[in-house]
Every structure is written in structure tokens, then in C-alpha cells.
C-alpha positions in Angstrom: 79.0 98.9 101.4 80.7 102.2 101.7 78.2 104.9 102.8 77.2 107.1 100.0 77.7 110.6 101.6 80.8 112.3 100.4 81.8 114.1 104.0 82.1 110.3 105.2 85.3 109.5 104.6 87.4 105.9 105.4 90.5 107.0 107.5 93.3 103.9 108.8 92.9 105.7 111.8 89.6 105.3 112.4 88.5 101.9 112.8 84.9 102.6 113.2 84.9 104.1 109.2 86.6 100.3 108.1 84.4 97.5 106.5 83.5 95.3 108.8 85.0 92.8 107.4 88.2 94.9 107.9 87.1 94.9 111.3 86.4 91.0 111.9 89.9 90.2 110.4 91.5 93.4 112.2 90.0 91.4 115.7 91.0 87.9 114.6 94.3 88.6 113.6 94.3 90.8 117.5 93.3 87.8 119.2 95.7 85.4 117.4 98.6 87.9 118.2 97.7 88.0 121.9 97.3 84.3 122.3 100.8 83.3 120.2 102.4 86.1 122.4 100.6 84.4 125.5 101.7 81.2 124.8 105.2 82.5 123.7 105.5 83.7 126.5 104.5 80.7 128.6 106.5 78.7 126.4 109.5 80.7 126.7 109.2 80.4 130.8 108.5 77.1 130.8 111.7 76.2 128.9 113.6 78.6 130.9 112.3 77.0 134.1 113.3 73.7 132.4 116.4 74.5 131.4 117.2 76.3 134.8 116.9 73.0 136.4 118.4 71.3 134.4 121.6 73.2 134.6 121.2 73.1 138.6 121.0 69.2 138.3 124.1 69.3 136.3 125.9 72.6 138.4 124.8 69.9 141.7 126.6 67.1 139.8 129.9 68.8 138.9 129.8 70.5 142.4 130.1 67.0 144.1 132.6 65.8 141.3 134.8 68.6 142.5 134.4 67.7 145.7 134.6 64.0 145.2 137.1 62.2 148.0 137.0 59.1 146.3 139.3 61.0 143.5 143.2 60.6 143.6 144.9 63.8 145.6 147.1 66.8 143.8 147.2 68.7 146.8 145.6 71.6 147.1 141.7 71.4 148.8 141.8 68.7 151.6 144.3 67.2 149.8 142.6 67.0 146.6 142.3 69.6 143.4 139.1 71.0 142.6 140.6 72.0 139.0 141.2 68.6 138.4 139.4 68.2 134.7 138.5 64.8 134.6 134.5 64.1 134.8 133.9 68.0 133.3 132.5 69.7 130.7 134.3 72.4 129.2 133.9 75.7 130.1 133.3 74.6 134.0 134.5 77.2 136.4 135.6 75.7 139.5 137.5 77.8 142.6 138.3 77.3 146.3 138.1 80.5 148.4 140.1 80.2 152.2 140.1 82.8 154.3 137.8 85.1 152.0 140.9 84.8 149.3 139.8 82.5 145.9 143.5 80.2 146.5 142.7 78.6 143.5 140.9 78.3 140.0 139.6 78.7 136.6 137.7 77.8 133.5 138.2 74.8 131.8 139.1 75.3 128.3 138.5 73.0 125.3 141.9 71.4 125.7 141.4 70.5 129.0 143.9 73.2 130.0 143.1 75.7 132.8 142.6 79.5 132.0 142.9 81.4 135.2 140.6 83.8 136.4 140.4 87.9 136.3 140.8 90.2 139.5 136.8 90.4 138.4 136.2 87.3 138.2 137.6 86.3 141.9 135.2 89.7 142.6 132.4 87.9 141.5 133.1 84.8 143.0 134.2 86.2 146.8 130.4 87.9 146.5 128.8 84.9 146.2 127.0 83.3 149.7 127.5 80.3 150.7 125.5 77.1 150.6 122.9 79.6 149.0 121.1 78.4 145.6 122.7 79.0 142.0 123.4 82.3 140.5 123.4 83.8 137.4 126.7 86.3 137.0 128.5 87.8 134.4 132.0 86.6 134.0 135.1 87.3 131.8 134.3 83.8 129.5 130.5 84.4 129.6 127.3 84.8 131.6 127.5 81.7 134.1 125.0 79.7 137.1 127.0 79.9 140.2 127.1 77.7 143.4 129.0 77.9 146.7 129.4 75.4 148.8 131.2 75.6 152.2 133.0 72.3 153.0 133.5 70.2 156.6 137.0 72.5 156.7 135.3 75.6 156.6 136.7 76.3 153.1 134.2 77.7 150.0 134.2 75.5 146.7 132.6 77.0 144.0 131.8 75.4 140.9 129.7 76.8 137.5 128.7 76.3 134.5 128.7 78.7 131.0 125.1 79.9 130.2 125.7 79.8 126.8 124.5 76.1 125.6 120.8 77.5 127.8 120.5 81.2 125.8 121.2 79.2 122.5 118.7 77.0 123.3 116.2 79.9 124.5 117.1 82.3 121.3 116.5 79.2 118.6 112.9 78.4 120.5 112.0 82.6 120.2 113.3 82.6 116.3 111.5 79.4 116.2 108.7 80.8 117.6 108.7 83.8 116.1 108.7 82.6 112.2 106.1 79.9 113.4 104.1 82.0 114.5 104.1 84.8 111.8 103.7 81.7 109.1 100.6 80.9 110.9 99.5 84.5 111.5 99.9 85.3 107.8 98.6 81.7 106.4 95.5 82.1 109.4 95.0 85.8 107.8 94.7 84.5 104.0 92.2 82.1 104.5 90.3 84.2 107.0 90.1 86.8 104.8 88.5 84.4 102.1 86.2 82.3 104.4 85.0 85.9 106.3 84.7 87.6 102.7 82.7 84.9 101.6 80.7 85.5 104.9 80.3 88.9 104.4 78.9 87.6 100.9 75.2 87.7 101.8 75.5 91.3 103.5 77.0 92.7 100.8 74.1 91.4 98.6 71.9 92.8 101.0 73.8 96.1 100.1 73.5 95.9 96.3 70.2 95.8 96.6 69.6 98.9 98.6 72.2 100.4 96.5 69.9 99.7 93.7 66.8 100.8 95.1 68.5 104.2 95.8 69.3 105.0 92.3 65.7 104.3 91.1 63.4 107.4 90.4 60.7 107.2 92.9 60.4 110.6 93.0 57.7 110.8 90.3 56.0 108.8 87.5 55.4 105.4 87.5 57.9 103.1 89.1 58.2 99.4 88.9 60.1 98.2 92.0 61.4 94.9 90.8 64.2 94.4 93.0 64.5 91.8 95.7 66.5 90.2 98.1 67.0 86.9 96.4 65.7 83.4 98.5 68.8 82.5 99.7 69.8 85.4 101.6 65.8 86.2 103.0 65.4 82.7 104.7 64.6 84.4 108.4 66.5 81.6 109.9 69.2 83.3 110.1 70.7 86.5 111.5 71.4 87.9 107.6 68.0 86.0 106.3 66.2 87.7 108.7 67.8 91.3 107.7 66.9 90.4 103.7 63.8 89.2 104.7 63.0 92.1 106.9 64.2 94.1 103.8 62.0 92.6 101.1 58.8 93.4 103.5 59.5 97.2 103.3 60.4 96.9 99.5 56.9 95.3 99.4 55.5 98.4 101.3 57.5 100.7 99.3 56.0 99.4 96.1 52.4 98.8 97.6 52.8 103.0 98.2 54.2 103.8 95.2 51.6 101.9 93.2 48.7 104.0 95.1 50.6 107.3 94.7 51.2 106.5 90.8 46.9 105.5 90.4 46.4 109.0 92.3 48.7 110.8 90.6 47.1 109.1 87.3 43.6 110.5 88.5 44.7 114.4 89.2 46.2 114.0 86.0 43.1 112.6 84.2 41.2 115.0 85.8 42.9 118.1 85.1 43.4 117.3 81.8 39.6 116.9 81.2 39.0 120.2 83.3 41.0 121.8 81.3 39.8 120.4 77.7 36.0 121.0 79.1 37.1 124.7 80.0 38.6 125.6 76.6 34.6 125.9 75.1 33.0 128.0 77.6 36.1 130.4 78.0 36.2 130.7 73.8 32.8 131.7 74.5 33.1 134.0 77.2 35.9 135.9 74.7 34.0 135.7 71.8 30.8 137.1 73.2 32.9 140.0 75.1 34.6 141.2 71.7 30.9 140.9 70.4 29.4 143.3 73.2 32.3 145.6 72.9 31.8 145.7 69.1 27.7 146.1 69.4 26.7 147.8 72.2 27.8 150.8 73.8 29.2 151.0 77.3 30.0 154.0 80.5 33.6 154.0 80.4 33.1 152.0 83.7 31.1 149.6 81.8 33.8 149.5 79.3 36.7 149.1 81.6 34.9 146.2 83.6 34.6 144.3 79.9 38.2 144.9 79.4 38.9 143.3 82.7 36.8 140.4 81.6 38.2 139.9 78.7 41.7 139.8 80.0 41.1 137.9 82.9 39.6 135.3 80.4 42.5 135.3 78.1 44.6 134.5 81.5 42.7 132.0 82.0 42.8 130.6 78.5 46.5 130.8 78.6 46.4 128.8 82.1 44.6 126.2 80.6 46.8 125.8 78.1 49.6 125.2 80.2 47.3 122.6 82.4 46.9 120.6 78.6 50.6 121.2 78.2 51.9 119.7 81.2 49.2 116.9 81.3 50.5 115.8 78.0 54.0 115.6 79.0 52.8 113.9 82.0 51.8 111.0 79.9 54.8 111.0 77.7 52.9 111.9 74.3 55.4 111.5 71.3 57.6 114.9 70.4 57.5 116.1 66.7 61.1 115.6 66.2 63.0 117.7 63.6 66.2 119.2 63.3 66.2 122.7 65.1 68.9 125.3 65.0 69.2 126.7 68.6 71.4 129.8 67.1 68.0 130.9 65.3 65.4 129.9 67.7 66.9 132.0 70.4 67.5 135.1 68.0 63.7 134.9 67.4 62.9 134.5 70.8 64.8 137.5 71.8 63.7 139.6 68.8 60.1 138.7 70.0 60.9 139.6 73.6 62.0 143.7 72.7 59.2 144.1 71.2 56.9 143.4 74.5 59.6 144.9 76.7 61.6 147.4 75.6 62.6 148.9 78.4 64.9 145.9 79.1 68.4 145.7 78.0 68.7 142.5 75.7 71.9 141.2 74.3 72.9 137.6 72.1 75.8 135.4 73.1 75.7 133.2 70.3 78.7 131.0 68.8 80.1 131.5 64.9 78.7 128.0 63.5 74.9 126.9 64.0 74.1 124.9 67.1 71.6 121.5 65.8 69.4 119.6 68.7 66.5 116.6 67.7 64.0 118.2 69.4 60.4 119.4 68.5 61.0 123.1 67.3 57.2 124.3 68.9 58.0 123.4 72.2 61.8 124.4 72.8 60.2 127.8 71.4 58.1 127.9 74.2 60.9 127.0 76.2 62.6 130.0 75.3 60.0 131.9 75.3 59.2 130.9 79.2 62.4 131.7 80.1 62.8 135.1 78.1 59.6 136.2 79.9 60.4 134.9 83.6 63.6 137.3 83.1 61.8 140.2 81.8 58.4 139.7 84.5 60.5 139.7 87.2 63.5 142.0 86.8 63.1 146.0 87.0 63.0 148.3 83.9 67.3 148.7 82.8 68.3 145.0 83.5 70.2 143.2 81.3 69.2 140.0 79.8 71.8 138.0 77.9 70.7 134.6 76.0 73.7 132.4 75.1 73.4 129.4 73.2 77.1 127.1 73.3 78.3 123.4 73.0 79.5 122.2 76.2 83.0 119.8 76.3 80.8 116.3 76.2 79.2 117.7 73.0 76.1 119.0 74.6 73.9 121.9 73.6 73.5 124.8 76.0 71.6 127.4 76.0 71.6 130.0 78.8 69.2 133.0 80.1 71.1 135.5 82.4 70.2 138.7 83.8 71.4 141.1 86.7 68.2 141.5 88.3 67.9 141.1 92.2 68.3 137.2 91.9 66.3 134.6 93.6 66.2 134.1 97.5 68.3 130.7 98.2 65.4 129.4 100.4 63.3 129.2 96.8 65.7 128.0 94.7 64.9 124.5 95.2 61.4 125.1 94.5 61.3 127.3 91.2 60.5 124.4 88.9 57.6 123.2 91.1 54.4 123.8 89.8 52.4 126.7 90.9 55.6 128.5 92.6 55.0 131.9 91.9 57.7 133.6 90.5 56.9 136.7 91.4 57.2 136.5 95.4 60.9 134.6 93.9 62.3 137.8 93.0 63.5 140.7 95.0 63.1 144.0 93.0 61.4 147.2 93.4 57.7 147.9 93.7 57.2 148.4 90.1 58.4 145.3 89.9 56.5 143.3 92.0 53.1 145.3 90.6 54.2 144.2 87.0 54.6 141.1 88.2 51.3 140.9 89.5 49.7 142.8 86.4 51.5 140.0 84.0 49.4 137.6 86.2 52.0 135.1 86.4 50.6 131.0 87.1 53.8 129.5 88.4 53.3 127.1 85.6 56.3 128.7 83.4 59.1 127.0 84.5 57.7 123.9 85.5 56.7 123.5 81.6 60.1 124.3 80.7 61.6 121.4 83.2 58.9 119.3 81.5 60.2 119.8 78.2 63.7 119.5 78.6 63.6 116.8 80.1 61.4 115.1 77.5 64.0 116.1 75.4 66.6 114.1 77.0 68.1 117.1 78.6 68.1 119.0 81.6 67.5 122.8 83.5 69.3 124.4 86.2 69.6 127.4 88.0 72.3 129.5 89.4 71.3 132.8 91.5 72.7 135.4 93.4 71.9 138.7 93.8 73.0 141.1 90.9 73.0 137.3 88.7 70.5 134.7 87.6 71.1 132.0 85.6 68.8 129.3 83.6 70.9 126.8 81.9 70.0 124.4 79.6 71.3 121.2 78.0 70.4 119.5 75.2 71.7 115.9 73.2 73.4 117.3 69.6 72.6 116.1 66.6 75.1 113.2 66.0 
């Protein structure tokens, strides 16, 4: 489902570039993060709160234990101990305070012994108010909940209890929580990932399809578009039926278009092809009959001069209509006369053939040490050549330079190339050279001479359109390359194997 255009490139950073599968996982997984934090978090309160009260129920208890007058008297508070053990858990910290001065206390230790308290700790404990609610302080044994309560006698008793037993409790529910919840998390991510993949299924389907489509020609020649969104992801029922089956109309349209533009296309060809056949008689005739007058009757030299103009504009013509038969026959895929043909000879022919009609043109071989062999009917890649050589020599001024190379490329493929340093070809035409009836000659950017030899050579825009025709008929392909000072026609050809 990845887009197709190279400059659109998937970044981690950018979610809007992810699948959207990605994307639906990516959001789930969000959402289950925020609620198990939300309820960790609620949880986590909750047994705080719990826990808190707890210990205040229990800091209340030992409070009034310490306190107790029923108990037997050691002296001390009232006449009885508030260190006295029994009744306490360990680690209790109980102190009196008279006259802002802690008189006694400590922490009760696991043998039931008392440890006494630190200069801080009696800090901590003068700074507590009295008859307020419990505290949380930091003490030399611990982090403890604090109560002071101020007796009948005007005397402070303060009792408290570790914290520890409470934070234990509080970090095993977060580790608890925490590996719980990543368990889940990863377990609820694996079989999301499967039950929104299979999900996406239908979408991606939807894809391949259009991927498909997208690699077919449609360009030209006849097309059978086949392809279809299958039934059980174009029931319009649903949101992704109703995308396939939305999908299937315009392929329906597509084809219903193509069909009429291939019967057109069929008809202009039909029709130029008998044009053309019909036009080969009369304009036989018109040549025959104007090499007749100019052998049999005498003429002005105006006279003469206007039957040389007919004559040449009907061997243009003749020549034009040859190309129209040409191309009409490739059109509708006639057999090649397949032979073996050695490239290295055809293009030292070609060349040797092209001196002699230009002379003025500098023309050079590039050609490798063994012979070059292609399948390919020897007629027609002639004419290739031949195309080519001329395009190079019609539209480039007298001096240029015109270099054909023939080469095997590194898959094994036969090249043959056509290069001159002419004036090259504006990039705004490049696109169009192999498009019938382009005319070369308003390609080019030369001198005037140029241009008017261009003009005098009478140029169709057929040439290289019969050459793509070819090629490709061939199994091959044509491209082009221009800048000014360089040109380049490429070509490449299947090897003999």
C-alpha cells in the first residue's frame, strides 16, 4: 500500500507516512497505555488511601495502648510508662514530651528492647502539634505516621508506627502492576496486530488491484482489462465493499473507454492503411508520366523547373506513403522476417551509405573487436539505422560530427548508438520526438542553413516514430539523451542466445 512516488518517503517520525495499520495499532496500544496508567494510578491511590487508614486505625490503637490506665505503673507518665512493650508491634515509636522537653522514649526493637532516640529525632517529635491528625516524618529507623496527643495533665504522648510494611506493600502493587500491565500490553499488541492485519486484509486487496491496473499498458494498443475486485470485498454493505465496489464501476468505465478508443484507433488505422495502398497507383503514375514528358516533349526552363518540382514533390510523397504502410503494419503486429543480423556490419553500411549523401558531415565508427548478433529482421533495423543516420545529418549544420557505436551492454544486450555535437534538442520536445508527425526540424537549434536544409529534405515527422515502432517490435527499446553540443539515440536489442 506504499505510494508509488519515489520522493514519498516512510519516516518513524512522521506518523502520517506509516500504514495505517501502523497507525490503528500505534492508537490502540496509546489508548491501552493511558488507561493502565489511569487506572494505575487510581489503583495506586486507592491503596494508599487504604493503607493510610489503615495505619491510622492501628497508630489510634497503639496511641490508647500507651495511654492505657488500666495497665500496671513503672513510673514515669501519670504514673505509668508509655515505653512499656507489651501490646506493640515492633518498630513502634512511642515518647512523652513535658514542658516542650521529649522526658522519655524510643523505638521498639525486635527484642522488645528499647533503642533510644537521636537529638533529631526528639527534633522531629517536639515539631509535631498536638491532637492534630497523623504525620508522615522521616526518622533515624525509617520514614514513620506520627500522632500527638496531649493528655488530662497537660503532657504530649506521641506514638508511631514504621512506614515500611505500607511502601512494601505500595512498591509490590507498582511492580505488580507494572509487569501486568506490560504482559497485557505486549499479549493485547500481538493479537491486535493479527486481528487488525487481517482487517486491513480487504484494503490491501483493494490495493493489489490498483497496483495491477497501474502496470498495465493502456497507453496504446489493444488492452484487455480483466482485473476486478473480487465478490467478497465489493459487497457495498460495507464501508470496504462499498470502496471495491465503487472501484470495479470505474474499472468498468475504464475498459468501456478503452474498448471505443481501441475500435477508433482500429478505424484510422484501417483507413490510413487503405489511403495509403490506394495512393501508391496514382502517385506511380504521376512519376511515370513526369519522366515521360521530361523525356518527350520539350519544356521553358520554367516549364522544366516546375516538372522537376512535381516530380520531387511526388517522390516525397511516395516515400510518405511508405512510411504510412510501414507504421500501419507494425500497428497490427505483422510477423518480422527473423534472421540472424550482425549489427557491426549493418551499421558500417549504413554509415558508408550516409557519406555519400552528406559529405560535408564528419562521420566516425565506434564499433567493438568481435561481431555483435541480434534475431531481428535485417530490412527493417536497416531502415532503423538509416532513420537515425539521416535525422543526425538533416538536422545538424555542415562540420558536425556523427559517431555510430554499436556495443553489448552488462545484461547481454545489444546497443547501438547515434551521437552527434549538433545544437541538441530543446528539453520541452524531448518527450515528443518519437511521436508521429513531430517535425524534426523545428527540434533542432542550428543555423539558417540548417533549418532551410531541413525544410528542402522535406522531413514527415514519421522517422523516428518508425524507428520506436521497430524496436520495439524487436523486443527492444529507443531513447534519447540531448543537450546542447550532444545528442544521443540509443538503442537496445535482445542478443542472440
Amino acid at each position: 500500500m506504499a505510494p508509488s512516488d519515489a520522493s514519498y518517503t516512510r519516516s518513524w517520525l512522521r506518523p502520517a507516512t506509516w500504514h495505517l495499520r501502523t497507525r490503528l495499532i500505534a492508537l490502540a496500544m496509546a489508548l491501552l497505555i493511558a488507561i493502565c496508567g489511569a487506572v494505575g494510578i487510581v489503583s495506586y491511590a486507592s491503596m494508599d488511601a487504604f493503607l493510610t487508614r489503615q495505619l491510622d486505625d492501628q497508630l489510634s490503637q497503639a496511641a490508647n495502648l500507651a495511654d492505657n490506665p488500666g495497665r500496671p505503673p513503672f513510673g514515669g507518665f501519670n504514673g505509668r510508662d508509655p515505653l512499656d512493650a507489651r501490646g506493640q508491634r515492633i518498630g513502634t515509636v512511642n515518647a512523652s514530651i513535658r514542658n516542650s522537653q521529649v522526658s522519655s522514649g524510643g523505638f521498639l526493637a525486635s527484642d522488645t528492647t528499647r533503642q533510644p532516640l537521636s537529638t533529631e529525632d526528639k527534633e522531629t517529635l517536639l515539631a509535631l502539634d498536638a491532637n492534630s491528625r497523623p504525620v508522615d516524618r522521616s526518622m533515624s529507623s525509617g520514614d514513620y505516621r506520627l500522632i500527638a496527643v496531649q493528655t488530662s495533665s497537660g503532657d504530649i504522648l506521641v506514638t508511631g508506627l514504621p512506614l515500611a510494611a505500607k511502601e512494601s506493600t505500595l512498591r509490590s502493587l507498582v511492580w505488580t502492576f507494572v509487569f501486568v500491565s506490560l504482559g497485557g500490553l505486549l499479549l493485547i499488541g500481538l493479537v491486535g496486530t493479527v486481528l487488525i492485519r487481517r482487517t486491513m486484509k480487504p484494503l490491501e486487496q483493494l490495493s493489489e488491484v490498483a497496483t495491477r491496473v497501474s502496470e498495465l499498458p493502456l497507453d496504446a494498443g489493444e488492452v484487455a482489462l480483466a482485473v476486478r475486485v473480487p465478490p467478497s470485498n465489493s459487497n457495498p454493505g460495507t464501508e470496504v465493499g462499498s470502496v471495491g465496489h465503487a472501484l470495479n464501476l470505474m474499472l468498468d468505465n475504464v475498459a468501456s473507454a478503452l474498448e471505443a478508443r481501441q475500435k477508433s484507433e482500429t478505424k484510422v488505422r484501417q483507413f490510413v492503411a487503405d489511403a495509403s495502398h490506394e495512393l501508391r497507383t496514382p502517385l506511380t503514375a504521376i512519376r511515370g508520366y513526369t519522366e515521360l514528358m521530361r523525356m518527350t516533349e520539350d519544356f521553358t526552363p520554367d516549364g522544366q523547373k516546375s516538372l522537376a518540382r512535381v516530380q520531387s514533390q511526388s517522390e516525397r510523397m511516395t516515400a510518405l506513403v511508405e512510411d504510412l504502410l510501414l507504421l500501419a503494419r507494425l500497428d497490427e503486429g505483422q510477423p518480422l522476417k527473423l534472421a540472424e543480423v550482425d549489427l557491426t556490419q549493418l551499421v558500417v553500411e549504413s554509415v558508408n551509405d550516409e557519406k555519400v549523401m552528406a559529405p560535408s558531415h564528419t562521420w566516425r565508427l565506434d564499433l567493438p573487436a568481435e561481431p555483435v548478433l541480434v534475431n531481428g529482421d535485417g530490412a527493417q533495423l536497416r531502415q532503423v539505422l538509416m532513420n537515425l543516420l539521416s535525422n543526425a545529418r538533416k538536422h545538424t549544420p555542415a562540420g558536425t560530427t556523427v559517431v555510430a557505436g554499436v556495443g553489448t551492454a552488462p545484461d547481454g544486450a545489444a546497443v547501438v548508438t547515434v551521437t552527434d555535437d549538433g545544437g541538441g534538442i530543446p528539453a520541452d520536445f524531448v518527450d515528443h520526438v518519437f511521436s508521429r508527425f513531430a517535425r524534426a526540424d523545428a527540434a533542432r537549434k542550428g543555423s539558417g542553413d540548417q533549418a532551410g536544409a531541413a525544410v528542402a529534405e522535406g522531413t514527415s515527422g514519421l522517422g523516428l516514430s518508425i524507428v520506436q515502432s521497430i524496436v520495439e517490435a524487436h523486443g527492444g527499446r529507443v531513447t534519447v539523451t540531448s543537450r546542447p553540443g550532444m545528442t544521443e539515440f540509443a538503442l537496445r536489442l535482445p542478443t542472440v542466445a
